[in-house]
gemmi code that builds the backbone of each chain (N, CA, C; Angstrom):
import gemmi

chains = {
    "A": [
        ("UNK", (-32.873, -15.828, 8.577), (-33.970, -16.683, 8.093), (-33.744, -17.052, 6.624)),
        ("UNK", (-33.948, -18.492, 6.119), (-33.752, -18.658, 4.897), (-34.574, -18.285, 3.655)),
        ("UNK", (-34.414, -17.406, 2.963), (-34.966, -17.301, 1.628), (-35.390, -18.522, 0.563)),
        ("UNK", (-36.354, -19.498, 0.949), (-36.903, -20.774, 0.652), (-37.429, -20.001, -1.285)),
        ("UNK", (-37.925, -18.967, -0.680), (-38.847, -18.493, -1.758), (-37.684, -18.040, -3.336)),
        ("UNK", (-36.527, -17.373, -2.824), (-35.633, -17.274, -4.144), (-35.373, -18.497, -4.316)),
        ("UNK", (-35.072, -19.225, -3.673), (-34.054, -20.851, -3.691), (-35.120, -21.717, -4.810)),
        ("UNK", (-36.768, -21.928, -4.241), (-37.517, -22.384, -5.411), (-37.668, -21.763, -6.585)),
        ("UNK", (-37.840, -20.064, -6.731), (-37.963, -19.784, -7.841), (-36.522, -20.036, -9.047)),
        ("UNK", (-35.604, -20.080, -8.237), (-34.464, -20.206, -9.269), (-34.733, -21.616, -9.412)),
        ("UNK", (-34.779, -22.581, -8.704), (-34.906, -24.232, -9.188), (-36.056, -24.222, -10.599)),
        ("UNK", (-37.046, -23.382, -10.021), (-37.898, -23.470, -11.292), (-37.533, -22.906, -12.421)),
        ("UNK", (-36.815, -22.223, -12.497), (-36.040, -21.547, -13.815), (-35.155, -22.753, -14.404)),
        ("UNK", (-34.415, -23.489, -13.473), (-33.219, -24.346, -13.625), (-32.346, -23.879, -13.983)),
        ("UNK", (-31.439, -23.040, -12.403), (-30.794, -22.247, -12.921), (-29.616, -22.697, -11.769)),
        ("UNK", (-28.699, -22.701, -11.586), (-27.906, -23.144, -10.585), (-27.429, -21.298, -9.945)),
        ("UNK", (-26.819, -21.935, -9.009), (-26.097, -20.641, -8.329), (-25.300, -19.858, -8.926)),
        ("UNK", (-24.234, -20.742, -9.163), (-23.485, -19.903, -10.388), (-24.184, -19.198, -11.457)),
        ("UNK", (-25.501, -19.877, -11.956), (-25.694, -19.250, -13.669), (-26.220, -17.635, -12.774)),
        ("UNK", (-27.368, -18.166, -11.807), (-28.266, -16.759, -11.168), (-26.869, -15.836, -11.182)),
        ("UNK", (-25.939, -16.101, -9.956), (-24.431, -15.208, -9.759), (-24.327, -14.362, -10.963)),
        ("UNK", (-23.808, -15.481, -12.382), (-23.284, -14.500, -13.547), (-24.535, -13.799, -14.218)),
        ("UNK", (-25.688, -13.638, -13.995), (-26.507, -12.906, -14.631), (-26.882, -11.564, -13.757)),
        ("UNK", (-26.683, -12.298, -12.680), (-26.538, -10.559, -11.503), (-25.435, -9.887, -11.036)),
        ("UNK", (-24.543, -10.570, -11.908), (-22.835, -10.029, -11.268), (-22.389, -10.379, -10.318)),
        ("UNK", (-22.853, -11.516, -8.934), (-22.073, -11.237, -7.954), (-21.480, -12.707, -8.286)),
        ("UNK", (-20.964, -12.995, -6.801), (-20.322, -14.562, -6.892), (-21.439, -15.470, -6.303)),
        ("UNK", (-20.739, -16.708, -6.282), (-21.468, -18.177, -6.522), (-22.245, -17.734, -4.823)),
        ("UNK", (-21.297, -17.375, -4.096), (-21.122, -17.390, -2.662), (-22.389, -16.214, -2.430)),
        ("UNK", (-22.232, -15.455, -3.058), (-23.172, -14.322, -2.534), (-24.606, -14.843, -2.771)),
        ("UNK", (-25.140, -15.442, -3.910), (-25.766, -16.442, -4.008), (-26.545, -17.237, -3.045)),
        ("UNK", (-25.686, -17.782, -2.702), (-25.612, -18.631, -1.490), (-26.057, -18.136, -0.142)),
        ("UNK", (-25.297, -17.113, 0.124), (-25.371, -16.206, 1.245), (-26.889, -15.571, 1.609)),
        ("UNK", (-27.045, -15.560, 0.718), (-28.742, -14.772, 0.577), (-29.944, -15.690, 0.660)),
        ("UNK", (-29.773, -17.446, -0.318), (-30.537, -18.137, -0.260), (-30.374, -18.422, 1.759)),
        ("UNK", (-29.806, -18.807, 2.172), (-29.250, -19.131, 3.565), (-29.874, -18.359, 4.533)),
        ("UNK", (-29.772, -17.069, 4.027), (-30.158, -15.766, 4.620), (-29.173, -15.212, 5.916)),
        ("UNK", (-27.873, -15.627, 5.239), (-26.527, -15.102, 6.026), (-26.576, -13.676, 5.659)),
        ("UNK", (-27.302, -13.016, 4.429), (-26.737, -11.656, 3.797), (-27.937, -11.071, 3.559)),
        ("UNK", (-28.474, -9.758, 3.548), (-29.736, -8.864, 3.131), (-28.740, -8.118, 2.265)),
        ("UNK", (-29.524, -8.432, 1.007), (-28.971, -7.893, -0.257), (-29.008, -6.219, -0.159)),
        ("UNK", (-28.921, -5.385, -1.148), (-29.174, -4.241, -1.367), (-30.204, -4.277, -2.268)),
        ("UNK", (-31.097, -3.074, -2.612), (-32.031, -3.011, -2.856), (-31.612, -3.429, -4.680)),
        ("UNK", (-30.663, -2.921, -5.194), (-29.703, -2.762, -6.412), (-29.822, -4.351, -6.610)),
        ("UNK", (-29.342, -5.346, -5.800), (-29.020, -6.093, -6.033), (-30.242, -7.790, -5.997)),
        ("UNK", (-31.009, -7.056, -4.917), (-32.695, -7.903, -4.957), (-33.607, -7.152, -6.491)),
        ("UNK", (-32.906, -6.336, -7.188), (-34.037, -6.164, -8.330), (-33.249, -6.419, -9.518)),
        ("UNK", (-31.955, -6.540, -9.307), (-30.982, -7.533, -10.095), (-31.526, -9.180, -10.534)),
        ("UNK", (-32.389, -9.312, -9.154), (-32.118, -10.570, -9.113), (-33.875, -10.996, -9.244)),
        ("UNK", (-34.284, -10.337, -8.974), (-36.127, -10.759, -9.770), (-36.348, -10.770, -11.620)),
        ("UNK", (-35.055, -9.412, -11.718), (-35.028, -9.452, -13.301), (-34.759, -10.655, -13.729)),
        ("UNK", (-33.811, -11.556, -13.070), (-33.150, -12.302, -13.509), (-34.115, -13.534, -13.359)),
        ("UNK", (-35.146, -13.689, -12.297), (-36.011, -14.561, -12.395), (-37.147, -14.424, -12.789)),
        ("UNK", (-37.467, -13.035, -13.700), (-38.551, -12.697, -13.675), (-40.057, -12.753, -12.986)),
        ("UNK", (-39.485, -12.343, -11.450), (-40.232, -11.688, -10.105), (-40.494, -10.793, -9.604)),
        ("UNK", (-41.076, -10.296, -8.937), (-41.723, -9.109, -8.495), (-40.833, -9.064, -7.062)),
        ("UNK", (-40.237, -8.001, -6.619), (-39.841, -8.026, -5.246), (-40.443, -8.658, -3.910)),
        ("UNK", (-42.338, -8.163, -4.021), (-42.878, -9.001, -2.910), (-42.563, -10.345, -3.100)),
        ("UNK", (-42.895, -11.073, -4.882), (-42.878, -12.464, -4.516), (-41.382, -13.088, -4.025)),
        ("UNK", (-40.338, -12.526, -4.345), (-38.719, -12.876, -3.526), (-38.680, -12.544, -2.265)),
        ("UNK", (-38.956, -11.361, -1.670), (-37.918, -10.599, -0.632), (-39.486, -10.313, 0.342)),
        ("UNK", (-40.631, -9.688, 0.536), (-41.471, -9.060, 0.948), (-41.704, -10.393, 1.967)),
        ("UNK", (-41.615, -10.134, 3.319), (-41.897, -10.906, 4.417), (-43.072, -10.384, 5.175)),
        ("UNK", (-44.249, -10.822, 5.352), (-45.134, -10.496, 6.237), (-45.028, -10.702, 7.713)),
    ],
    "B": [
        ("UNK", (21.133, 18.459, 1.301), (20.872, 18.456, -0.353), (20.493, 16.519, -0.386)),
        ("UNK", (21.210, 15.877, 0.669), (20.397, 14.290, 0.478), (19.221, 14.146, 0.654)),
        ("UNK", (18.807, 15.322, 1.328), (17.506, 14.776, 1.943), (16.316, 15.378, 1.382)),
        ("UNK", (16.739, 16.419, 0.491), (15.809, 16.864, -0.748), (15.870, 15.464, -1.619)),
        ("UNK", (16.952, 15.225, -1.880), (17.087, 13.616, -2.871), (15.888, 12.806, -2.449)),
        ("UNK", (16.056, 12.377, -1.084), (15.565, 11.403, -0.362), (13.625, 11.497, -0.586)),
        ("UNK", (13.342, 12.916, -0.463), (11.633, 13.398, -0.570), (11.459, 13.513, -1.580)),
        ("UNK", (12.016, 13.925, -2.743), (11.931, 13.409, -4.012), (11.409, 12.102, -4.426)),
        ("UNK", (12.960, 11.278, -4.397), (12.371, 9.350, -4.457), (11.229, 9.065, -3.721)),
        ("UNK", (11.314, 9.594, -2.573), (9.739, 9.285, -1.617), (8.696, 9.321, -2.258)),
        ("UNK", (8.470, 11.069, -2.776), (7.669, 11.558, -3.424), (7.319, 10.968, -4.636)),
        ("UNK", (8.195, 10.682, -5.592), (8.019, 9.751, -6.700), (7.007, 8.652, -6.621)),
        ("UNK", (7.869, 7.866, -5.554), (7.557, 6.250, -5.345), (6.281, 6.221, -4.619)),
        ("UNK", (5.466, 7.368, -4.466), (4.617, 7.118, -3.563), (3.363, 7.357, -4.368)),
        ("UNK", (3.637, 8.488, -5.463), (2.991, 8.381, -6.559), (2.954, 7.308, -7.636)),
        ("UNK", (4.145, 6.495, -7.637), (3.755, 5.710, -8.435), (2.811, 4.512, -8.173)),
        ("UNK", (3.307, 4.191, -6.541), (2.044, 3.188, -5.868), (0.859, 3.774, -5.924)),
        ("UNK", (0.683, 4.861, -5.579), (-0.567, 5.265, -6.157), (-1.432, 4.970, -7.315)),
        ("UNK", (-0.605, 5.247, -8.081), (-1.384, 4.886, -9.510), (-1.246, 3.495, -9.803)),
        ("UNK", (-0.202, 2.558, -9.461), (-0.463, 1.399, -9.295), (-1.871, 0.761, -8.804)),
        ("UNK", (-1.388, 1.176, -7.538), (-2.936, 0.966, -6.646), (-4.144, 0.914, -7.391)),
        ("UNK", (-4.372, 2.790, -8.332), (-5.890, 2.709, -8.556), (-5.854, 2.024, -9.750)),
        ("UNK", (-4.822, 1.652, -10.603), (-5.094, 0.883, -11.892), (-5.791, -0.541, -11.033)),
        ("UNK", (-4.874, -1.070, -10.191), (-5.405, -2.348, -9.778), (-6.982, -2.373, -9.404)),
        ("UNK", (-7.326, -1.051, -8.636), (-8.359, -0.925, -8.023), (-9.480, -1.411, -9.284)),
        ("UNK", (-9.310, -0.188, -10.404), (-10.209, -0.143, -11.200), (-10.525, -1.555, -12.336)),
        ("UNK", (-9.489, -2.529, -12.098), (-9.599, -3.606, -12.758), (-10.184, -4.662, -11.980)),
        ("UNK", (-10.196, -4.804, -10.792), (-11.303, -5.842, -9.976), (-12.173, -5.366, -9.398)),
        ("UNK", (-12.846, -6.355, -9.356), (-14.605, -6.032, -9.509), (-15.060, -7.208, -8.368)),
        ("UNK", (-15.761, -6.639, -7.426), (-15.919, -7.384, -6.224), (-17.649, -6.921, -6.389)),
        ("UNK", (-18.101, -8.226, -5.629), (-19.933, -7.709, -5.353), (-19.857, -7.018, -4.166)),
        ("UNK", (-21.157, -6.286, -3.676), (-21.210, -5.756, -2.514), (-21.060, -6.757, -1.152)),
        ("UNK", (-21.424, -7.699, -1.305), (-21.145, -8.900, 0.067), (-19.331, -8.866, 0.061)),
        ("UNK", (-18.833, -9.202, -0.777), (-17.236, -8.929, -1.002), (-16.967, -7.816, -0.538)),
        ("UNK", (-17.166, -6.678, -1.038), (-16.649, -5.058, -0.317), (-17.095, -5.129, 1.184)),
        ("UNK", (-18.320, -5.629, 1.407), (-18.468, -5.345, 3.213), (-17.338, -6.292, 3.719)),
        ("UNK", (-17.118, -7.964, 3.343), (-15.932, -8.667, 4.152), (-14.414, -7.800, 3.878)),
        ("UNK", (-14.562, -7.517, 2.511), (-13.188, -6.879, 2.306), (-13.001, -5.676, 3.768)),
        ("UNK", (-13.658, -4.622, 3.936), (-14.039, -3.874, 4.911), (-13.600, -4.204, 5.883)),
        ("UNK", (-14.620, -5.268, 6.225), (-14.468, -6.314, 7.710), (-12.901, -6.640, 7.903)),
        ("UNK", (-12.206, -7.138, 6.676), (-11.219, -7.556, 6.663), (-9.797, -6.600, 7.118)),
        ("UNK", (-9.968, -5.364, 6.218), (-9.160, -4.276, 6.400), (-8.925, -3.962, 7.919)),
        ("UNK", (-10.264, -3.618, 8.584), (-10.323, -3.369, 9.928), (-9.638, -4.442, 11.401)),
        ("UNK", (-9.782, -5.388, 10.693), (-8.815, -6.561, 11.419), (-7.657, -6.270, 11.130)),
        ("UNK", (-7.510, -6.262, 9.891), (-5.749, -6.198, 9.732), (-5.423, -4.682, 10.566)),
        ("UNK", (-5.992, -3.831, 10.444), (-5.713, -2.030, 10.809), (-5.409, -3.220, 12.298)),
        ("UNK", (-6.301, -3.515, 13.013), (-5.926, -3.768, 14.938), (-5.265, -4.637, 14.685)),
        ("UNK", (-4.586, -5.754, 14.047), (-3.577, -6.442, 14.113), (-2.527, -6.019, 14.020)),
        ("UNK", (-2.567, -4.951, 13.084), (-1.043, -3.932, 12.974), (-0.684, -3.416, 14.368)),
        ("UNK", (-1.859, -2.585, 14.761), (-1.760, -1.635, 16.083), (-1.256, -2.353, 17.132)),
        ("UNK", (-2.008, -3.559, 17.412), (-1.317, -4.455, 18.731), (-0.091, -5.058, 18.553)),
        ("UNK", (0.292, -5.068, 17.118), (1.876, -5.813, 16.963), (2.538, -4.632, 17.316)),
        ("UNK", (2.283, -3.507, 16.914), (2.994, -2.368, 17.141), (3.292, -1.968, 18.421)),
        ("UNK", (2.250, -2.262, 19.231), (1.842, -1.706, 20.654), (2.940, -3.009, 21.369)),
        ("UNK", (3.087, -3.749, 20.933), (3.579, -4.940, 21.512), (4.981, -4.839, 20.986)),
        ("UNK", (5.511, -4.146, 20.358), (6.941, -4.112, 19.912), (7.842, -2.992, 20.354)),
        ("UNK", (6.308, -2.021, 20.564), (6.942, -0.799, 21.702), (6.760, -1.024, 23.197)),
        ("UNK", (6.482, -1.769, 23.782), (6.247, -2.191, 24.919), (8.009, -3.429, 25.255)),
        ("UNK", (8.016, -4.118, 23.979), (9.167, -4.713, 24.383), (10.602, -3.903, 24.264)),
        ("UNK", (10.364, -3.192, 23.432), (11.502, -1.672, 23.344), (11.637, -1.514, 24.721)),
        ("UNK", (10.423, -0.582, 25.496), (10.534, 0.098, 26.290), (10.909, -0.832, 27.656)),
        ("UNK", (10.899, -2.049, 27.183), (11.632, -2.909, 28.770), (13.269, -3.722, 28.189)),
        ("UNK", (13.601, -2.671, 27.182), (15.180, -3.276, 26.148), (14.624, -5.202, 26.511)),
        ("UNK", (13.563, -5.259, 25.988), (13.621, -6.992, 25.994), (13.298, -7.810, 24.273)),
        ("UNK", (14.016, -6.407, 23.362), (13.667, -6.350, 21.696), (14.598, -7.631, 21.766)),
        ("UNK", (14.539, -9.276, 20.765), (15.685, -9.979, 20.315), (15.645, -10.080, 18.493)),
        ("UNK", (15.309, -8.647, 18.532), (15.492, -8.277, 16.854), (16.352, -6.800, 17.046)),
        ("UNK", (16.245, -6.903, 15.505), (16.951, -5.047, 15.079), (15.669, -4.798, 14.559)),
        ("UNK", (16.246, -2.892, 14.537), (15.076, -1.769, 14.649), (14.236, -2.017, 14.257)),
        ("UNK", (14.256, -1.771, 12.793), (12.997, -1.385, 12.298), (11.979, -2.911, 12.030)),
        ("UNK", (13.031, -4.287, 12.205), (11.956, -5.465, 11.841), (10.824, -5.822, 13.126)),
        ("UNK", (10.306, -4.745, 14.345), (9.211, -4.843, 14.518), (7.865, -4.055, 13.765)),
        ("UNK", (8.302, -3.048, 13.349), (7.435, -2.433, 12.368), (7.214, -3.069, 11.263)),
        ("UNK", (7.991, -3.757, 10.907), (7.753, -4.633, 9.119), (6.939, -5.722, 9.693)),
        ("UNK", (7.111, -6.480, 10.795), (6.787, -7.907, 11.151), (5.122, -7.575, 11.593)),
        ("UNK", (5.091, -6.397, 11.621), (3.336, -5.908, 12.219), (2.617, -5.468, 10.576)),
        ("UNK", (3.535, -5.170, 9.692), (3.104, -5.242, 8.070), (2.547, -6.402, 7.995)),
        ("UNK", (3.393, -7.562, 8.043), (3.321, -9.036, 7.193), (1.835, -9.369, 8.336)),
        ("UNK", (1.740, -9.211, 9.456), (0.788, -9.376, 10.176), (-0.366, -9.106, 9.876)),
        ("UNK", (-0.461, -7.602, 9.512), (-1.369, -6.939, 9.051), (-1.783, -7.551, 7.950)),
        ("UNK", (-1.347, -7.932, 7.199), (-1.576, -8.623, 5.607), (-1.863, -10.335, 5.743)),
        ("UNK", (-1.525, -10.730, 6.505), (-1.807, -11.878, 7.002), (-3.430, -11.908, 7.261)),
        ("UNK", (-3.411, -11.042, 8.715), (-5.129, -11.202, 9.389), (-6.143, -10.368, 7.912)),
        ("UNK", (-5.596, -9.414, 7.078), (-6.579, -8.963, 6.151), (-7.044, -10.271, 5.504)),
        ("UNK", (-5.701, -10.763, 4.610), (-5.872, -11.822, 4.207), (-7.407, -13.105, 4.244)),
        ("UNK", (-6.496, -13.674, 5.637), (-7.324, -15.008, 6.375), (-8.721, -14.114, 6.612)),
        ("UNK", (-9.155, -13.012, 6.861), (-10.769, -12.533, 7.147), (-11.252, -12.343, 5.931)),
        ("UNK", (-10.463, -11.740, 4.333), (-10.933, -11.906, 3.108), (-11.234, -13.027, 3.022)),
        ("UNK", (-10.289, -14.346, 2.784), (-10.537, -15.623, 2.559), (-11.814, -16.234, 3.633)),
        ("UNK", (-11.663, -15.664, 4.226), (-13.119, -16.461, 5.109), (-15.158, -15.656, 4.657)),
        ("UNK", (-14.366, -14.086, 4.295), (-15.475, -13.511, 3.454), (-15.905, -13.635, 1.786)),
        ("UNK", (-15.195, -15.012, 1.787), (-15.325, -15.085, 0.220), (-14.665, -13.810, -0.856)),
        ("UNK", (-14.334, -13.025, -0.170), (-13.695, -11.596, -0.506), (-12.540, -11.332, -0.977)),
        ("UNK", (-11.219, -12.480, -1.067), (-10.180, -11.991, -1.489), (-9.962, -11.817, -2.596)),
        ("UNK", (-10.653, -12.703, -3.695), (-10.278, -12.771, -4.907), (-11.370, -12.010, -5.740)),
        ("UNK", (-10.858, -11.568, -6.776), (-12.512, -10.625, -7.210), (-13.101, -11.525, -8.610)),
        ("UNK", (-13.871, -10.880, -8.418), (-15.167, -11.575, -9.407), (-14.532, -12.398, -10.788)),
        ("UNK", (-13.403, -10.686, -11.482), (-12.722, -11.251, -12.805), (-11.750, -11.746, -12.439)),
        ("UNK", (-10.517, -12.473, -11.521), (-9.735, -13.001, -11.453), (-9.882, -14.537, -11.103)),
        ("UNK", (-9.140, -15.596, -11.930), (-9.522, -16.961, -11.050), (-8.572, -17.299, -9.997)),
        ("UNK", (-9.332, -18.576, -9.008), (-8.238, -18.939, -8.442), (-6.610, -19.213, -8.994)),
        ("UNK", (-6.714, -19.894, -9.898), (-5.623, -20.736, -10.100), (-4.554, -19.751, -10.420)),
        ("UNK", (-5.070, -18.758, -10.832), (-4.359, -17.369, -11.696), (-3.584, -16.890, -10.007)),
        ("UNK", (-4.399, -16.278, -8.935), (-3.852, -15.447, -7.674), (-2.757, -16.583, -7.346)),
        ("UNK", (-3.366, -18.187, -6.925), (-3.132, -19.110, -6.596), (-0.923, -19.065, -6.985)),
        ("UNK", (-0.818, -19.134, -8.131), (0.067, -19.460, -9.454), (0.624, -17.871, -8.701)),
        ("UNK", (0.176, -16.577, -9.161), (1.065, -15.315, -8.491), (1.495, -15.806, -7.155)),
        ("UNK", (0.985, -16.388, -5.994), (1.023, -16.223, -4.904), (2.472, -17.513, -4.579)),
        ("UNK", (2.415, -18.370, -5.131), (3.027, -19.546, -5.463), (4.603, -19.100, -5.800)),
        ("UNK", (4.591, -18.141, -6.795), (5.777, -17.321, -7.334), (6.481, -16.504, -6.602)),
        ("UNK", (5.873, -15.832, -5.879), (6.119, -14.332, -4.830), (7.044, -15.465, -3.665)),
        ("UNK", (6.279, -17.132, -3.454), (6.683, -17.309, -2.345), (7.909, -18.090, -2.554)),
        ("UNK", (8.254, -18.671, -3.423), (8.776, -19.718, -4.034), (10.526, -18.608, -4.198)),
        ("UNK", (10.260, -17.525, -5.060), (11.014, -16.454, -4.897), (11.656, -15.943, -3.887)),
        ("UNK", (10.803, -15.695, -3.019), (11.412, -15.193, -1.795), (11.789, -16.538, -1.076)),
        ("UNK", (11.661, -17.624, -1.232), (12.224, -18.981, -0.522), (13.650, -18.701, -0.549)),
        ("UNK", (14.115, -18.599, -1.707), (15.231, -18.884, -2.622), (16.219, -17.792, -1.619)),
        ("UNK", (15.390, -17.065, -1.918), (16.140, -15.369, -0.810), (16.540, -15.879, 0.449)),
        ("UNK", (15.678, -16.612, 1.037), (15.566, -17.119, 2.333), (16.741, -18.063, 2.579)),
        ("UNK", (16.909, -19.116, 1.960), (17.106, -20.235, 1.850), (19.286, -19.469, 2.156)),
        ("UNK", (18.903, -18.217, 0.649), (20.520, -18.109, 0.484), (21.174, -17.235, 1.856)),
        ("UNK", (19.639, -16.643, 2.480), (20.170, -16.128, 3.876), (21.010, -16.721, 4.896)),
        ("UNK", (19.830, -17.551, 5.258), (20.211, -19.095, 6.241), (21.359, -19.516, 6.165)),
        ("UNK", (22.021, -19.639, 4.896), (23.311, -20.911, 4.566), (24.378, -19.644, 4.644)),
        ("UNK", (23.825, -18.314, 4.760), (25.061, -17.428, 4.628), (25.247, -16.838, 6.206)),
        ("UNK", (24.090, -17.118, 6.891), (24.101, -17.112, 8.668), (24.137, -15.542, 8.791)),
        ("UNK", (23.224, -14.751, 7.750), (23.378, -12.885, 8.270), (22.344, -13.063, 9.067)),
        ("UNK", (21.866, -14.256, 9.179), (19.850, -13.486, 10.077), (20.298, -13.350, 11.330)),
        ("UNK", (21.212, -13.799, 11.583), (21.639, -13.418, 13.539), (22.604, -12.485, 13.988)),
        ("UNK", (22.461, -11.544, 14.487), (24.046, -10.414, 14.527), (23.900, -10.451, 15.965)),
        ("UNK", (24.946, -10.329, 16.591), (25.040, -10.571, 18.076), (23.576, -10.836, 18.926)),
        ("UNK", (23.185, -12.358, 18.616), (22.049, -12.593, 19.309), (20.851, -12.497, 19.233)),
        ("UNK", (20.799, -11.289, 17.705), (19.427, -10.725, 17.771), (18.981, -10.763, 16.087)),
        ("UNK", (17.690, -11.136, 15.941), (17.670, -10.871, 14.455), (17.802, -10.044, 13.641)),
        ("UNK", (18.311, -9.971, 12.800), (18.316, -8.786, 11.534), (17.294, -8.910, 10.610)),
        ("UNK", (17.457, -7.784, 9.746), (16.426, -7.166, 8.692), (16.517, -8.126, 7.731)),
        ("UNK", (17.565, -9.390, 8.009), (17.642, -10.682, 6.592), (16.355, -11.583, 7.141)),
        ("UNK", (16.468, -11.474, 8.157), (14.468, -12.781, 8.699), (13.441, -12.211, 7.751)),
        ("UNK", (13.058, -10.676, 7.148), (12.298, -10.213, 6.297), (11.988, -11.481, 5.023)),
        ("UNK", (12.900, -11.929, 4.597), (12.292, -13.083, 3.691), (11.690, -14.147, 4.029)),
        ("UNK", (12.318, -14.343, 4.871), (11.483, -15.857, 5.800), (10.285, -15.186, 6.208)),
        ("UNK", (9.759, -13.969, 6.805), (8.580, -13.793, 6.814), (7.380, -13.427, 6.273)),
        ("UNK", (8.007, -13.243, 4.662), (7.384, -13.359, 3.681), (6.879, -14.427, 3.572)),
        ("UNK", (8.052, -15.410, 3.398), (7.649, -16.818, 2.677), (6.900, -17.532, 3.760)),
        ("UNK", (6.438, -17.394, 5.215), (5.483, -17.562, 5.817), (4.322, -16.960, 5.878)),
        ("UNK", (4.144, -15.718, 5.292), (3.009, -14.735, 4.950), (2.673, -15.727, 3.990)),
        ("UNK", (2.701, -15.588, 2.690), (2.430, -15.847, 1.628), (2.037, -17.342, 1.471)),
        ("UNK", (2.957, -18.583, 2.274), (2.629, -19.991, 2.502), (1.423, -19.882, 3.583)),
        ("UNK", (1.206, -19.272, 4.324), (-0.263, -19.120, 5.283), (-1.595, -18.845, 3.890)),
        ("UNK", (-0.901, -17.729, 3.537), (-2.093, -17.051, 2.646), (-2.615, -18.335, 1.481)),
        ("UNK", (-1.530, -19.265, 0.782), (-1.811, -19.989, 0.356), (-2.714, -21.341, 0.614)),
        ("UNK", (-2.338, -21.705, 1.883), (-2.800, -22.666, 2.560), (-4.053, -22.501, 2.612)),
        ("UNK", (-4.846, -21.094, 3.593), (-5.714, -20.631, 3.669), (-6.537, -20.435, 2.525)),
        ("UNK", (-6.262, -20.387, 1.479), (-6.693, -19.998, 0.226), (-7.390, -21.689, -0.447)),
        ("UNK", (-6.031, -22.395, -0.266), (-6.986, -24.034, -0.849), (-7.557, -24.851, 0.426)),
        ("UNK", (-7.387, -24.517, 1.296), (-8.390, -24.897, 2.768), (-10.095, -24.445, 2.121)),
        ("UNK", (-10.209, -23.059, 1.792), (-11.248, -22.445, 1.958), (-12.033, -22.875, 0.556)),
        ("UNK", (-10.991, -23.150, -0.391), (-11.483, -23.563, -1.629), (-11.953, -24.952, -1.572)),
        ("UNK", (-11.670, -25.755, -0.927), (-11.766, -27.342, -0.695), (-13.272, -26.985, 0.377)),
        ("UNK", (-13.395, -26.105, 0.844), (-15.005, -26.359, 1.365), (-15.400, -25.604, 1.033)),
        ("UNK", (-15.432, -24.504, -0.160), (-16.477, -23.956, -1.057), (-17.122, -24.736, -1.907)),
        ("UNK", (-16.435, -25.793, -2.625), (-16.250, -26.603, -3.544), (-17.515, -28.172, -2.623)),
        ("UNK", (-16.863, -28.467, -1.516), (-17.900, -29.191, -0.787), (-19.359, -28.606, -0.684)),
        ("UNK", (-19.404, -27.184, -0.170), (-20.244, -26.435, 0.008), (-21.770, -26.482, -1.577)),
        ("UNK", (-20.794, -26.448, -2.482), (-21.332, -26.303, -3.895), (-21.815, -27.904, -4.312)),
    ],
}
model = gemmi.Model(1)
for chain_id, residues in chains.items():
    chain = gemmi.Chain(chain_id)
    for i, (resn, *xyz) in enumerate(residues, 1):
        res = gemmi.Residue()
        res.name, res.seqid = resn, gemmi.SeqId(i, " ")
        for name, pos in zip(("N", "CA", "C"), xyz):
            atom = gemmi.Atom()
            atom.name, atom.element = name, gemmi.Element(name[0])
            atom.pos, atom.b_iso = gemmi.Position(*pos), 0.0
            res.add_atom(atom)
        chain.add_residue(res)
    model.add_chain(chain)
structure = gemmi.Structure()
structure.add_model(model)
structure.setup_entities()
């Protein structure tokens, strides 16, 4: 299922794939992989990535 | 007394890949989506080895080998490194985080280009055939088809990352 919800919050930052990638360490692709929802991150790596958008886990990742 | 020689050099050389190895290890840096394809990848190559193997002792055991000895065991190497390869490159996984393309690209280019040359001086000198059957001189040519796959595969995958982006 696609992660709509990271994909807008990074647009609202204006942040491309790559920039999110180099601020959480991974690649462009992993990025990608996750917005798509080809990949379920690690927990390490979804609080990597709220820091980086300054988000809360429910508002990224928490699916009802 | 050679064969103390012989476990010695073994012994040496096996330590030194070793530490080769973990220097390399400890200098690339892969994300976790990379380490699971890398994974994924390894495990393909491990059963690509096994069935080349299984398939080279099977042609042994019916004398229907049209090579010498040991180049079914090497030819299930280059195999092995091949399928790791093409399943890295398809997991976004081969190259790590701090290395660029153009950099592996440029090594990979060299290794093959090199061993062409090897190849090339085989061919025109006619050792790859000894009564009928190949010899341990085809080893370069199947490099320089390892390595020209790996390449190919490499700007294939880059030409629709690049679309992708």
């Amino acid at each position: 299922m696609k992660n709509l919800r990271l994909k807008s919050a990074r647009a609202a930052k204006d942040y491309s794939q790559q920039q999110l990638a180099d601020l959480t360490g991974v690649s462009r692709q992993t990025i990608n992989a996750i917005e798509k929802g080809d990949y379920n991150p690690t927990i390490k790596l979804c609080l990597a990535i709220c820091k980086a958008l300054d988000k809360t886990l429910d508002e990224l990742f928490w699916e009802d | 007394m050679s064969s103390i020689g012989s476990l010695i050099i073994f012994i040496v050389v096996f330590v030194l890949l070793f530490w080769v190895i973990r220097q390399m290890k400890g200098n690339e840096q892969f994300d976790e989506r990379q380490l699971l394809g890398r994974y994924k990848a390894c495990r393909s190559g491990f059963f690509a080895f096994m069935i080349v193997i299984v398939l080279d002792a099977v042609l042994k055991l019916f004398g229907m080998t049209f090579y010498e000895d040991p180049l079914g065991e090497l030819a299930a190497i280059f195999v092995a490194v091949l399928v790791f390869a093409g399943q890295a490159i398809r997991y976004d996984a081969f190259i790590a985080l701090n290395t660029t393309f153009r950099y592996q690209l440029i090594v990979f280019i060299i290794v093959c280009l090199s061993q062409l040359v090897n190849a090339i001086s085989q061919i025109t000198s006619g050792t790859m055939i000894r009564d009928g059957r190949l010899t341990l001189s085809c080893l370069s040519i199947l490099c320089v088809i390892t390595f020209a796959a790996i390449i190919i595969m490499m700007l294939i995958h880059q030409r629709m990352t690049q679309e992708e982006a």
